[in-house]
Phi, psi and omega in degrees: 000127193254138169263153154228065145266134175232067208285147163250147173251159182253188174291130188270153151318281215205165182258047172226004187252142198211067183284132186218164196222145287171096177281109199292353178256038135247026147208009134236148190241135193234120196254032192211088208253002182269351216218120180265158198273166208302181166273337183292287177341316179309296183347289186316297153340316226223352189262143198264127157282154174208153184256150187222115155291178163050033179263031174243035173215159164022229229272344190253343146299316162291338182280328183282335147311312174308319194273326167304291207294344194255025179074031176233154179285118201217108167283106171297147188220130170214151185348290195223198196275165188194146155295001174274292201309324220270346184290313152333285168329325179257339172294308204279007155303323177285327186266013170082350206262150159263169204211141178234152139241132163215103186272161180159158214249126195258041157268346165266137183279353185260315186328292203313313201271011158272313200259000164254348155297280142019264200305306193286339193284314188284348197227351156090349160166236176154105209237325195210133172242127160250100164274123145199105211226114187279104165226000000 
C-alpha cells in the first residue's frame, strides 16, 4: 500500500521524538477563498496532532496525556486494543481535545503506515510521533 503523506522530518529532541510537518493542502482544501474559513477549520489549521506509541500504560501513557494538557490532539497506539488504550482515549477527551486509538504492532511497516494514514485521515495531519514502546 503507497501513501501519499510524505512526512519531512525536522530536527529531533532525542532520537525516539520525531516532528514532521504535514504540507497543509494535503489536509485542507478550501474551493471558496472569497468566503473565510469556518473556525473549525482555522482549529485544524493550527492545532498540532501527535501520534504516542506504547500509550495505554505507564510512561507512554503519560507523555500522551501530557501532549493533551500542552494542546495537541493526540492518537495513542498500543499492540492491540485494551480497555486501557480506550481510557486513555476518554482522558484525553475529557482535557477537550481529540483522541484515537490505533492499535497495531509498529514493528510492522505496513501497520505503522496504517496507523499513521489513520491519524492524518481522523485528525486532519501528525505533526509529533513518540515511540515508546517497552517490549
Amino acid at each position: 500500500m503507497t501513501s501519499s503523506f510524505t512526512p519531512r522530518a525536522s530536527p529531533c529532541v532525542d532520537m525516539r521524538t520525531v516532528y514532521i510537518s504535514t504540507p497543509l493542502h494535503q489536509v485542507l482544501t478550501v474551493t471558496d477563498l472569497t468566503t473565510p474559513p469556518s473556525l473549525d477549520i482555522m482549529a485544524l489549521a493550527t492545532t498540532k496532532v501527535a501520534l504516542v506509541t506504547g500509550a495505554a500504560r505507564g510512561i507512554g501513557r503519560a507523555i500522551a496525556l501530557r501532549l493533551a494538557d500542552d494542546g495537541l490532539d493526540v492518537a495513542v497506539n498500543d499492540r492491540s486494543s485494551s480497555p486501557e488504550l480506550d481510557g486513555v482515549v476518554r482522558e484525553i477527551e475529557s482535557k477537550g481535545r481529540r483522541s484515537i486509538a490505533v492499535p497495531g504492532d509498529i514493528s510492522l511497516e505496513p501497520e505503522v503506515e496504517k496507523s499513521i494514514q489513520k491519524v492524518v485521515q481522523d485528525l486532519g495531519g501528525l505533526d509529533v510521533v513518540r515511540s515508546f514502546s517497552w517490549r
